[in-house]
C-alpha positions in Angstrom: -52.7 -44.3 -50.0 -54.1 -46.8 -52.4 -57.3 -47.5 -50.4 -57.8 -43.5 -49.6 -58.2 -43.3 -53.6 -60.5 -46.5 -54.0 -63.2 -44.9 -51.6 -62.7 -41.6 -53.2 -63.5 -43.4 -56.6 -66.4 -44.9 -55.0 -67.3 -41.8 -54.2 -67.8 -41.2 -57.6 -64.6 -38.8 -57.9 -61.8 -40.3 -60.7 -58.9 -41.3 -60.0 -56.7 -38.4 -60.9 -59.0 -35.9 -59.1 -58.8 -38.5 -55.8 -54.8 -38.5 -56.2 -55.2 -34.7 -55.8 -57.7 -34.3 -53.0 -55.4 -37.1 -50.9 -52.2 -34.8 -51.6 -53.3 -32.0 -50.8 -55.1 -33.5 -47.5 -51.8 -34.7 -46.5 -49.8 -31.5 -47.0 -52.6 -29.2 -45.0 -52.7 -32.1 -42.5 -48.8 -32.9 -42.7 -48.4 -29.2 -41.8 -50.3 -28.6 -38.6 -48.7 -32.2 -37.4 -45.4 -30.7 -38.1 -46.3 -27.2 -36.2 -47.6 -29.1 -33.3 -44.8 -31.4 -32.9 -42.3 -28.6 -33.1 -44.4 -26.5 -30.3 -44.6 -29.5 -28.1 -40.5 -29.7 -28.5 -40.5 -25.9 -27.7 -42.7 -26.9 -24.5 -40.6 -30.0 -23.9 -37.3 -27.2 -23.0 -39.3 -24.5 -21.2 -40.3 -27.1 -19.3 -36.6 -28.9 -19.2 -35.3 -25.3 -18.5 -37.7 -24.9 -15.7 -37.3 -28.0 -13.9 -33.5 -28.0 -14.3 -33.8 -24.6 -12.5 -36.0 -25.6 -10.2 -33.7 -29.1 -9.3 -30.6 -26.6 -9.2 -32.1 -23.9 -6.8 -33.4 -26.9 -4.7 -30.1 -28.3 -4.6 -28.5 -24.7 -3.7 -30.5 -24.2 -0.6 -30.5 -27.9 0.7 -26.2 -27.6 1.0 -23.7 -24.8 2.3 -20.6 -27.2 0.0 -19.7 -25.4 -3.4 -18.0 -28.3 -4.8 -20.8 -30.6 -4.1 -23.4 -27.4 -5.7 -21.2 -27.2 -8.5 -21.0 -31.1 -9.1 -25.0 -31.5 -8.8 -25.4 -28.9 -10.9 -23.1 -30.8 -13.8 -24.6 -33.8 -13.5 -28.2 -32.2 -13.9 -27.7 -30.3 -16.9 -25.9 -33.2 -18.6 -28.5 -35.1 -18.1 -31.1 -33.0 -19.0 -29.6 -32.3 -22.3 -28.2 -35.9 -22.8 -24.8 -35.4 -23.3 -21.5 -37.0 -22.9 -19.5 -34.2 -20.1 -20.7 -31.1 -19.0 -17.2 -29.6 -17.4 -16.3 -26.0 -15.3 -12.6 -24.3 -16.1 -11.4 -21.5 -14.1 -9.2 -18.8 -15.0 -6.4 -18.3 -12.4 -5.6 -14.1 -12.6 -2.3 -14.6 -11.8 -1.1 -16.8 -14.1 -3.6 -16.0 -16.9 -3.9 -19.8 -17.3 -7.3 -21.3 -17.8 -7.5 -25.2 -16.3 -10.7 -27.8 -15.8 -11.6 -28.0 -12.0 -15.3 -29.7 -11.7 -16.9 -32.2 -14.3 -19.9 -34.7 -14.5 -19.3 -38.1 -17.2 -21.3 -40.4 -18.2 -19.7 -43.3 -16.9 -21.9 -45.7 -19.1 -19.8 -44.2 -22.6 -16.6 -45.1 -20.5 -15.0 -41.5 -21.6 -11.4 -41.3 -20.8 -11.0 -38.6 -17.8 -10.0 -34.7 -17.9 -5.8 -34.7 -16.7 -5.7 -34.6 -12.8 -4.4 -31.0 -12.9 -6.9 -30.3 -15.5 -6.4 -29.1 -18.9 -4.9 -26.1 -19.3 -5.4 -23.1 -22.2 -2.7 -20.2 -22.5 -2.6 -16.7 -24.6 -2.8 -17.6 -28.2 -5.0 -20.6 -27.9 -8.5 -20.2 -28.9 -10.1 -21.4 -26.2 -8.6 -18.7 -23.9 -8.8 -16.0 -26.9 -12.4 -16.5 -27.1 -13.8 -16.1 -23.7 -10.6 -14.1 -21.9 -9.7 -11.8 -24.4 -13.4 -11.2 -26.6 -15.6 -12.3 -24.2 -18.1 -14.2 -26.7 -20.9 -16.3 -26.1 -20.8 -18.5 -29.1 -20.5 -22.2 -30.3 -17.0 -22.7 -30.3 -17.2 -25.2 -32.7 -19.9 -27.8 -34.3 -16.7 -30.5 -34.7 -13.5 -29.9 -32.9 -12.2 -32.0 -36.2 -12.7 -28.9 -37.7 -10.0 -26.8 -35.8 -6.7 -28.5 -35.0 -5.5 -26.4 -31.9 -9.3 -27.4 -30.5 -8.6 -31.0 -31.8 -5.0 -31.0 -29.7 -6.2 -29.7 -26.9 -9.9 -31.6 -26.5 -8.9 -34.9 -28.5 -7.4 -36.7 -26.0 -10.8 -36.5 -23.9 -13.0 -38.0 -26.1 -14.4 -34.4 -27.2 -16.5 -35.1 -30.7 -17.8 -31.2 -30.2 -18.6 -29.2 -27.8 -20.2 -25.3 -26.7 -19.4 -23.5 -23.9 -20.2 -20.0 -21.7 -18.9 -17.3 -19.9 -19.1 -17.1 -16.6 -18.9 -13.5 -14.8 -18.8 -13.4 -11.0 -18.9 -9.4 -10.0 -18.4 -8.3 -13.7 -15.3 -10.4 -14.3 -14.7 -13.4 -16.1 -14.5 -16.1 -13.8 -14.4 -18.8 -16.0 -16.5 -20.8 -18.4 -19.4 -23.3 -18.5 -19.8 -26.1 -20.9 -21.0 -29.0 -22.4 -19.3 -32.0 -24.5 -20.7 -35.1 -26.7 -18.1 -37.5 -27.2 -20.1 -40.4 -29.4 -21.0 -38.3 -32.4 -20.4 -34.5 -33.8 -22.9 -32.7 -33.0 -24.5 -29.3 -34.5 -25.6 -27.4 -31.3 -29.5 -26.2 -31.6 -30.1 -22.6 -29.8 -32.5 -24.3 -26.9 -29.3 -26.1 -25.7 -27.3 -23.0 -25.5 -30.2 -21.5 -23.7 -30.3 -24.4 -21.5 -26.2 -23.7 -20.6 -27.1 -20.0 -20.2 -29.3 -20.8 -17.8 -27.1 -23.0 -15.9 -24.5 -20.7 -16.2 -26.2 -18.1 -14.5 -27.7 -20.0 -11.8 -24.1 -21.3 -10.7 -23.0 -17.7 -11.5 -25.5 -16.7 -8.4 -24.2 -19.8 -6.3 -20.2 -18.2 -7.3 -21.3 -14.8 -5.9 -22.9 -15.9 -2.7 -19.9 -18.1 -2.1 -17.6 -15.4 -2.1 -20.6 -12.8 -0.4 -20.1 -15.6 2.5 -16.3 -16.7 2.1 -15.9 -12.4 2.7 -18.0 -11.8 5.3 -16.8 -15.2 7.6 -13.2 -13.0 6.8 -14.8 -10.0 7.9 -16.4 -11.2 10.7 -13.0 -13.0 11.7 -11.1 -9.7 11.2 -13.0 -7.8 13.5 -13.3 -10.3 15.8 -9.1 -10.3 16.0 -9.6 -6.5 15.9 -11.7 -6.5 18.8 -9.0 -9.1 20.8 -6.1 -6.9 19.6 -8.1 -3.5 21.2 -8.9 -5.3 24.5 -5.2 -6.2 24.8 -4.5 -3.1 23.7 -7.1 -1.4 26.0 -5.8 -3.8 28.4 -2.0 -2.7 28.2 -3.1 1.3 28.4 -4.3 0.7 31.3 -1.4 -0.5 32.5 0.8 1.8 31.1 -1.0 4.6 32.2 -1.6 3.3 35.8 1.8 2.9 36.5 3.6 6.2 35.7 0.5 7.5 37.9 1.5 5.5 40.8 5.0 7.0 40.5 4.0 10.4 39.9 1.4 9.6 43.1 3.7 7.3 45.7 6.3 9.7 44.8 4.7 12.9 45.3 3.7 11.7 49.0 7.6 10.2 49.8 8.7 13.8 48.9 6.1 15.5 51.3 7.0 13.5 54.3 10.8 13.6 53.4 13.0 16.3 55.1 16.2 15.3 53.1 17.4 17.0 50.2 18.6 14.3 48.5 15.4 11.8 48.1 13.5 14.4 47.6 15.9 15.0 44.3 15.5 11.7 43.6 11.8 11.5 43.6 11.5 14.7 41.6 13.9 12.9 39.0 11.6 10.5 39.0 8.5 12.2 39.0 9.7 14.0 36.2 10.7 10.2 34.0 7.0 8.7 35.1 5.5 12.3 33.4 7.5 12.1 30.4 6.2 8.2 30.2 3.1 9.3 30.7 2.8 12.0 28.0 4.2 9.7 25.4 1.4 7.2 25.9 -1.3 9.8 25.9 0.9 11.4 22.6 0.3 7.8 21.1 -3.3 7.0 21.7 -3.8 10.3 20.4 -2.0 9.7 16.9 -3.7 6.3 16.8 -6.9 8.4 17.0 -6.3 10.8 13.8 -5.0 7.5 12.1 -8.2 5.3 12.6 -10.1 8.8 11.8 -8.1 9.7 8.8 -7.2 13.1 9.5 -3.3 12.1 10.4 -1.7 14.9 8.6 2.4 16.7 8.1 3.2 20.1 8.8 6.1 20.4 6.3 8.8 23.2 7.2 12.4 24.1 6.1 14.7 23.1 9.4 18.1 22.2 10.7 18.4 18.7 9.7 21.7 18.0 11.9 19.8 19.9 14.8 16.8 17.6 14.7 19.4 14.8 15.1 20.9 15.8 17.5 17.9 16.9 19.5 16.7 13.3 18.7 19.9 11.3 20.3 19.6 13.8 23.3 16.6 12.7 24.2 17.7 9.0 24.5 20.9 9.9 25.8 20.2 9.2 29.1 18.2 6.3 28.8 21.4 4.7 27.0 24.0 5.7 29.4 21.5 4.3 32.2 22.3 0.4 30.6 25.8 1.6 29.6 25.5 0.8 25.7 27.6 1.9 23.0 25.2 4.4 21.1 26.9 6.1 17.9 25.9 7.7 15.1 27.2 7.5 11.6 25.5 10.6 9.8 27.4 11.0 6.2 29.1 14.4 6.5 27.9 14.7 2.8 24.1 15.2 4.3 22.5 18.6 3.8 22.3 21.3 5.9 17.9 22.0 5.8 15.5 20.1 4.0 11.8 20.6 4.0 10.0 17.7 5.9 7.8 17.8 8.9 10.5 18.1 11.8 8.2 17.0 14.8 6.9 13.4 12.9 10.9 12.8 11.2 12.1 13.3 14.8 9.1 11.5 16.5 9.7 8.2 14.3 13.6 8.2 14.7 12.8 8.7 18.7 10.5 5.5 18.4 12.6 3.7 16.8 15.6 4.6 18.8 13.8 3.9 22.3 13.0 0.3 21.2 16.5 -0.5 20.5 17.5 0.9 24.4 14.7 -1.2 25.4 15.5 -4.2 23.5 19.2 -4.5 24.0 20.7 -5.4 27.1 23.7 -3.6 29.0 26.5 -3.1 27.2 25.1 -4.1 24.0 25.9 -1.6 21.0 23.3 0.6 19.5 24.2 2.5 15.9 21.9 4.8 14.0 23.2 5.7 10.3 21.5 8.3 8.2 23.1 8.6 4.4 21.6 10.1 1.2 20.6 7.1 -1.3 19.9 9.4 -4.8 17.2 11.7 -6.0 17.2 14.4 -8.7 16.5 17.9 -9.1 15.6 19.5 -5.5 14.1 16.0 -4.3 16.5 13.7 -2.3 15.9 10.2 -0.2 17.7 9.4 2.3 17.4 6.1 4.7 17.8 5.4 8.2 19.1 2.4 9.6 18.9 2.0 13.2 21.2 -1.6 14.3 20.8 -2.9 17.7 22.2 -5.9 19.3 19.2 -6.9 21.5 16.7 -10.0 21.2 15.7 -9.8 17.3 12.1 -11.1 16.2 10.8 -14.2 14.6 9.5 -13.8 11.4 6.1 -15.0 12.2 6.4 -11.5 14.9 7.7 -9.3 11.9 4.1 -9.6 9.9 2.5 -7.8 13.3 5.1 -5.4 14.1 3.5 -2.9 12.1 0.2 -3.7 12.7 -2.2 -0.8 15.2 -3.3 -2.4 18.4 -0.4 -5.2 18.2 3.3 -6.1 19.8 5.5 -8.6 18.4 4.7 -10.6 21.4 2.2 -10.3 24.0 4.6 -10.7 26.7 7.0 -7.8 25.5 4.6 -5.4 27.2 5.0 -7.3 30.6 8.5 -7.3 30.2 9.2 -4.0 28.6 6.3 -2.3 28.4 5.5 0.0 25.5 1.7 0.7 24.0 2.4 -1.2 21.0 1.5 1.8 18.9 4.6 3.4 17.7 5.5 0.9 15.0 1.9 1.8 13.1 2.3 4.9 13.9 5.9 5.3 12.6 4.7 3.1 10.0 1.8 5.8 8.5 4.3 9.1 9.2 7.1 7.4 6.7 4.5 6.6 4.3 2.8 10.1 4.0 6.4 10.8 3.2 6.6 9.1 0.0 8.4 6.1 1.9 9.0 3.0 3.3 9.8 1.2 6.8 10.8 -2.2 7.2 12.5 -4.6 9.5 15.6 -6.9 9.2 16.1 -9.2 11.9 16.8 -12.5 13.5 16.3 -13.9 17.0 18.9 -13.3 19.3 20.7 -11.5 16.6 19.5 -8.0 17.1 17.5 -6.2 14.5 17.5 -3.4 11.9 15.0 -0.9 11.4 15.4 0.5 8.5 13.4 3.7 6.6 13.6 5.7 3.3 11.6 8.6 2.9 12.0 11.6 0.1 12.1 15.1 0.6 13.0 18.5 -1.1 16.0 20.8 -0.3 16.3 23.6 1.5 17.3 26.6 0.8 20.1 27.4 -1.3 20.0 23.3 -2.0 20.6 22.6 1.5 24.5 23.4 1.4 26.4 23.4 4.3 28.0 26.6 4.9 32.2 26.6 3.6 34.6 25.4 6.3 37.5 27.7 6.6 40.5 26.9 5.2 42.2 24.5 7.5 45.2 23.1 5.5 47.8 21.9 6.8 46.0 20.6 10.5 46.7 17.1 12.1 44.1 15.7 14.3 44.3 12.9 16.1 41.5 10.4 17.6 42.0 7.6 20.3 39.0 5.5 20.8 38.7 2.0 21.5 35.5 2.0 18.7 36.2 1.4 15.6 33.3 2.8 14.4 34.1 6.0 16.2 37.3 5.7 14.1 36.1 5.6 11.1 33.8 7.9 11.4 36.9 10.5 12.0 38.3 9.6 9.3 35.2 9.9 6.5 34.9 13.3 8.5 38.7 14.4 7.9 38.4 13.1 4.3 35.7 15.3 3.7 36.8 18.6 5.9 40.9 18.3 4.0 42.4 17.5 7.2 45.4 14.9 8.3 44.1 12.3 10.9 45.1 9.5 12.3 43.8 7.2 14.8 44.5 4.6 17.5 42.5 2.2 19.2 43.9 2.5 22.8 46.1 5.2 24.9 49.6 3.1 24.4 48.9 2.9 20.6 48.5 6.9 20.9 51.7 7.4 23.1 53.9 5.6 21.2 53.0 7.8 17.9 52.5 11.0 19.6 56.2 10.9 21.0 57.7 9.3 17.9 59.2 12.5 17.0 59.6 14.3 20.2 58.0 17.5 18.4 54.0 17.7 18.6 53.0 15.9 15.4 49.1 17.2 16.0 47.7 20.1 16.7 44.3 18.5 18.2 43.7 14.9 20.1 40.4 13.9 20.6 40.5 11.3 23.2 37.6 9.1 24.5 37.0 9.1 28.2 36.2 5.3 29.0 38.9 2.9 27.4 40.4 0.2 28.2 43.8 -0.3 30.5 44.7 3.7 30.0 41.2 5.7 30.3 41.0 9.2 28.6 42.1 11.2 31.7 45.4 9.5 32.4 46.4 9.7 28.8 45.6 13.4 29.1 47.5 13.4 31.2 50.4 12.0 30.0 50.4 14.5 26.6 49.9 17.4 28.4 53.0 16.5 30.9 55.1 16.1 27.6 53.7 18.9 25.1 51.9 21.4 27.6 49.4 23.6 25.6 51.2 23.0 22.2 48.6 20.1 22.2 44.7 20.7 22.5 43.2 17.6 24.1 39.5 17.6 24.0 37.3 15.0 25.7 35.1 13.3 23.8 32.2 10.7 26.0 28.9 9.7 25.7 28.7 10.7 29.8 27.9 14.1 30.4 30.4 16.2 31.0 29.9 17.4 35.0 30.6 14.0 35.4 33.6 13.8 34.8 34.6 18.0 34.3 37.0 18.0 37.8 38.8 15.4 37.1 39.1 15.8 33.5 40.5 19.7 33.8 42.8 18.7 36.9 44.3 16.2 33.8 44.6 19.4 31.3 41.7 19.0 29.6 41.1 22.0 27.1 37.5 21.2 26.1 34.8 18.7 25.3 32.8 16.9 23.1 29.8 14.8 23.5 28.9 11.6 21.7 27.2 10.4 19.4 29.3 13.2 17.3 27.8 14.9 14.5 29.6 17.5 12.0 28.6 20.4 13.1 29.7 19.5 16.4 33.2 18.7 15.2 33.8 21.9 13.2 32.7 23.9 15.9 35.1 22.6 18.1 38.0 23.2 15.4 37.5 26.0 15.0 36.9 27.2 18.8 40.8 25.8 19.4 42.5 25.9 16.3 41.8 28.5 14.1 40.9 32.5 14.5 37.2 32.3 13.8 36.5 31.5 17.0 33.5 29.2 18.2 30.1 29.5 16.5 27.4 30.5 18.0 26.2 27.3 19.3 29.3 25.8 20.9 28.7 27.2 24.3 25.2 27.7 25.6 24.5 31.2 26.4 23.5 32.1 29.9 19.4 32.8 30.3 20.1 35.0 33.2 18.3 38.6 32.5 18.2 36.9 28.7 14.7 39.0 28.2 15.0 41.8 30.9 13.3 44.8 30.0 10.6 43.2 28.4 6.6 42.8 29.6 4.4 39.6 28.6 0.6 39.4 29.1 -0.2 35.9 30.2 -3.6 34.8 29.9 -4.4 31.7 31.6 -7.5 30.3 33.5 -4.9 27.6 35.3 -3.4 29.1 38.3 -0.9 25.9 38.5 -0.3 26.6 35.0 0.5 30.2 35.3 2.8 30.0 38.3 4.8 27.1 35.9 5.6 29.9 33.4 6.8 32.4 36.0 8.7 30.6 38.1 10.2 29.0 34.8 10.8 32.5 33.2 12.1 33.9 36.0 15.5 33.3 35.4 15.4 35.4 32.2 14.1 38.9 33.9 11.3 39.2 32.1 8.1 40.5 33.6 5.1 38.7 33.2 0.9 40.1 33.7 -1.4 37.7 34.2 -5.2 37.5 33.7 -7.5 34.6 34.0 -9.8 35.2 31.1 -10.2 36.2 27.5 -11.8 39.7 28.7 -9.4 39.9 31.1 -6.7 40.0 28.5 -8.3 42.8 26.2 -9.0 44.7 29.0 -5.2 44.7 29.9 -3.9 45.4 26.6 -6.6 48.0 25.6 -6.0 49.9 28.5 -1.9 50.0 28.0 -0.9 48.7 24.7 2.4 50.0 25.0 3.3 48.3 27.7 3.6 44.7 26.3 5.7 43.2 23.9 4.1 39.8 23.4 1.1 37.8 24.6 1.1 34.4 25.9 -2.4 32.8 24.7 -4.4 30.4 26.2 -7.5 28.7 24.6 -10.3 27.1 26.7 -10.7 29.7 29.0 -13.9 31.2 30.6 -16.0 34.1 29.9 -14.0 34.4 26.3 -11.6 31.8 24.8 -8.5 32.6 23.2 -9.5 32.8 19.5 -12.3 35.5 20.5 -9.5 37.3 22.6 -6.7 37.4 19.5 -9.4 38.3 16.8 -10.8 41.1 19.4 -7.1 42.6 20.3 -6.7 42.7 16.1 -9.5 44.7 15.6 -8.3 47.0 18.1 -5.9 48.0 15.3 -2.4 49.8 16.0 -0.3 47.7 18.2 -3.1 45.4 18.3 -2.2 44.7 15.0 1.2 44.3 15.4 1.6 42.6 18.4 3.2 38.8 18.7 0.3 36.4 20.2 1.5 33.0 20.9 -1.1 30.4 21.8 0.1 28.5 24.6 -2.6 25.1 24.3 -3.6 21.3 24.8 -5.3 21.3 21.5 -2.0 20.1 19.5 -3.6 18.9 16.0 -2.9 20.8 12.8 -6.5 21.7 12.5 -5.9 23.8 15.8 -2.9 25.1 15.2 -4.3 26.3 11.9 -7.0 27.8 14.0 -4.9 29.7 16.2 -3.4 31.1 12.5 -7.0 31.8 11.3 -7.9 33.8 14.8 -5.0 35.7 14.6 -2.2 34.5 16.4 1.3 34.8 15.1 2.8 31.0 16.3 1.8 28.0 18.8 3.1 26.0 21.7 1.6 22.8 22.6 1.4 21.6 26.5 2.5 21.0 28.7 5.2 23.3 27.4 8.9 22.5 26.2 10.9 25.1 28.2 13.3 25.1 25.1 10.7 25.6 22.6 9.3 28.3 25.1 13.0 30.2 25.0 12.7 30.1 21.3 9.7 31.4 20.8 10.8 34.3 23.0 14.1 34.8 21.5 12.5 34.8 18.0 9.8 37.6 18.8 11.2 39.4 21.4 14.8 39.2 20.4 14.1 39.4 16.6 16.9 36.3 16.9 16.6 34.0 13.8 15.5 30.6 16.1 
């Protein structure tokens, strides 16, 4: 300074005047020195930012490893900033706990390490408050001195102060991103946020295509199981399908060449199981198909809901007297009468489910389906279904695949049993569009439970069951060597107001039916097989001693032609069929013990001449087809047109309206198809009008059948057709019966 003034003195400027000039020199010059060292630090972190990103995307694309990534990524911004720890923490969404996975230190400050499991940050703590619950992107602190929950929490790591950032990973917080000096407290400038921004974001990018990757290896493993569970499933129709054909085929051909009456019985009776097989399979692919499509859909009604039961346990009657198992039933008397619920899917999962216990459980084992009512309110009830088997059981490692489309608890079930490994998803979807739930209890070699809830409305009038009559003052008596069967008399008698009692085996009866030497009951229900004294000899025995003061009915899960000789030679009076349902019991109550007589279901009614005096049109293009309705019909006396064509059909009727009292439908035919033929007999008008049209068709969906509605038609029959659900139809329109 001093010899900047001499020269300006020199100069001939004084010495006050050269004190000015030099400060004001130094200001202007001090200035521009101090602008251009602050826009060289501004260029110092662009650059820093730059090449930090350009080391970190360098670093992403030269490895696939995250935690290697995320690691190189630490130690590069902590250097580039020159701090003490720059550290990750994660948020775990299930425990709402924020903890420390990934750090970089510089090991020259010999900084005491982050806890093995990492730190942790709960509700409440600021920390977690301030990026979980608000989200910010601040400075959390300039010296965690100043905030004693900070100072608890980062204190024993060294932590002199600290700043850190979201991170967001698909627009939710993944965790945060930060950076620590541990020599000296430390106000954070705005470039060194920027700087963790930055870095935040570029490991935010290498977060996403982690997961992008980590989901579509999962995806690409998932279909590639998909595509192996659809080959053996593919695999397994083939041979489930083959095989019923080759019956249906080698049996066909034994029958041809046979003269005698007897196998060629046999091989219709088994022509007719291998069809039946076959139909269930195509039934099931079919189902599968709507399911993967997502146009699966219920067709809820008002029905019988003791009926559907019982027409369920029919149709695996046979199968269960074929390996001699001990099949009952234990539906609560309590149940309603109707509820609304789509009959055909209710009855189609109980049927699955009940087929794979048969299968499943050797001879002799025991088989029990139990429906009960578990709560509800208003006109809504649930009820579950429990259906117990003794059989093999399943692992749990089988139970997470039961359910599953495509998939069998084990692949060599299907070798061994067979079975498309469908109706377990398939079952699975029905319960759920119910509002429900299916699961399974089981243990190997212990047998299994499938159990289901599912909730419905009422029917009408609440679903009551009409009033028994009054029956005071009755004794019943049942002898079976089940106690289940038992007990199941007895919850029954509760219920109904009737005296019963029970013994497990003829003796035990004897000796209490002769205790007085007077009939003590006015009804024994007695099993057929037992024990040393079966059903008929202790029929005998009571009907030697009381004569008809006694009814003995026969109760068996064997059908009754079986054993009818013998059993009426014994003094049988009647006869029951197991599994026993409510209905079934009344009905035969009141048949022999009271004045009301039997209902109108206790004895089937004869079909001979049932529709005699009435004329069908049948339009059908398949002459196999028609010549099954005829020759089924026959029977009934009813008198049957047929035509091969949609034409054909409103030719007939057109030309004699009066003559017909219901048409029989079919859909694909030539010419004119069956929804062109109903729409074209309604516009007729009159009878044309009026008249019942029933379409008798393959296509089985609800869309169809809604179809059929739209064209016309008053109701639908799928094929190949039910002969029962054919007799309905006809009683309902023809007869005006209530079906």
């Amino acid at each position: 300074m001093g010899f900047v003034i001499l020269v300006l003195v020199a100069l001939g400027i004084g010495a006050a005047a050269a004190s000015c000039v030099y400060f004001f020199l130094h200001r202007r010059f001090g200035d521009l020195l101090q602008q251009q060292q602050a826009a060289a630090a501004s260029l110092e972190k662009k650059l820093l930012q730059q090449e930090l990103m350009a080391a970190l995307t360098q670093s992403f694309i030269s490895s696939d490893d995250t935690g290697v990534l995320i690691h190189n990524a630490l130690m590069m911004l902590a250097m580039s900033i020159k701090v003490s720890r720059a550290a990750m923490a994660r948020l775990n969404p299930e425990t709402n706990i924020i903890a420390f996975e990934y750090e970089w230190s510089d090991l020259r400050q010999n900084l005491p390490p982050l806890p093995q499991e990492g730190a942790e940050f709960t509700r409440g703590e600021l920390f977690y408050d301030t990026f979980v619950i608000r989200g910010d992107v601040n400075l959390i602190c300039d010296n965690v001195d100043d905030d004693l929950r900070i100072a608890r929490a980062f204190g024993p790591m060294g932590i002199k102060s600290c700043v850190f950032v979201p991170i967001n990973v698909w627009g939710q917080f993944w965790g945060v991103l930060g950076i620590e000096q541990c020599t000296r407290g430390q106000v954070w400038k705005e470039e060194d946020i920027q700087i963790l921004k930055l870095a935040s974001g570029a490991i935010t990018s290498l977060l996403i295509r982690a997961e992008a990757e980590k989901a579509l290896v999962q995806a690409k493993e998932e279909a590639e199981l998909s595509n192996l569970a659809k080959s053996g499933f593919l695999s397994r129709m083939s041979h489930e399908m083959r095989t019923p054909l080759n019956a249906v085929i080698g049996m066909t051909t034994i029958a041809q060449n046979s003269h005698n009456q007897e196998k060629m019985e046999y091989c219709l009776g088994k022509i007719s199981e291998a069809s039946l097989h076959l139909l269930g399979v195509i039934n099931d692919i079919l189902d599968m198909s709507k399911i993967e499509a997502g146009k699966f859909e219920l067709s809820n009604t008002e029905f019988d809901f003791e009926r559907m039961m019982k027409r369920v346990t029919d149709m695996i009657g046979f199968k269960v007297n074929e390996k001699q198992q001990n099949f009952i039933v234990r539906f609560d008397p309590g149940m309603p009468s109707r509820i609304i619920a789509d009959e055909q899917r209710l009855a189609q999962v109980l049927t699955n489910l009940l087929s794979n216990a048969v299968k499943f459980t050797p001879e002799g084992g025991s088989i029990i389906l139990s429906v009960r009512m578990t709560g509800g309110t208003g006109n809504l009830r649930t009820f579950r279904f429990d259906v117990t088997d003794s059989g093999i059981g399943v692992t749990e490692e089988q139970k997470a695949r039961l359910f599953a489309p495509f998939e069998q608890a084990d692949g060599s079930i299907s070798r061994k049993f067979g079975g498309t490994g469908l109706g377990l998803s398939i079952s699975k979807n029905i319960v759920e569009l119910m509002d429900g739930r299916i699961w399974i209890e089981s243990e190997p070699g212990k047998g299994s439970n499938f159990a289901f809830e599912i909730t419905t409305e009422l029917g009408k009038d609440g679903g009551k069951r009409a009033d028994s009559p009054d029956w005071n003052g009755l004794r019943i008596m049942a002898v079976d060597d089940s106690w289940e069967v038992l007990e199941y008399f007895k919850e029954y008698a509760r219920q109904a107001g009737i005296h019963c009692e029970t013994a497990e085996s003829g003796a035990e009866a004897l000796s209490v039916i002769e205790e007085t030497g007077a009939p003590r009951f006015d009804l024994v229900f007695v099993d057929w097989r037992m024990p040393e004294m079966n059903g008929i000899e202790l029929s005998e025995r009571i009907k030697s001693r009381f004569g008809g003061k006694v009814v003995v009915v026969m109760i068996s899960a064997s059908e009754w032609e079986i054993i009818e000789t013998e059993a009426k030679k014994a003094g049988v009076d009647g006869f029951i069929p197991k599994p026993l349902f409510p209905s079934a019991l009344t009905d035969t109550i009141n048949r022999w013990l009271t004045d009301t007589g039997a209902s109108a279901g206790a004895a089937e009614q004869s079909l001979e001449g049932l529709f005699a005096g009435h004329t069908v049109l049948l339009a059908e293009d398949v002459e196999i087809n028609r010549e099954i309705i005829t020759t089924l019909l026959e029977e009934t006396g009813i008198a049957i047109d047929c035509v091969e064509d949609g034409n054909m059909a409103v030719k007939f009727f057109s030309e004699n309206p009066s003559k017909y009292a219901l048409i029989l439908m079919d859909i694909h035919m030539p010419e004119m198809n069956g929804y062109e033929a109903a729409t074209a007999i309604r516009a007729l008008g009159g009878k044309g009008a009026q008249i019942p049209i029933i379409a008798m068709t393959a296509n089985v969906f609800k869309e169809d059948v809604e179809r059929c509605l739209a064209a016309g038609m008053n109701d639908h029959l799928g094929k190949p057709i039910e002969f029962d659900a054919l007799i309905r139809r006809l009683r309902r329109y023809l007869l005006k019966e209530e079906i």
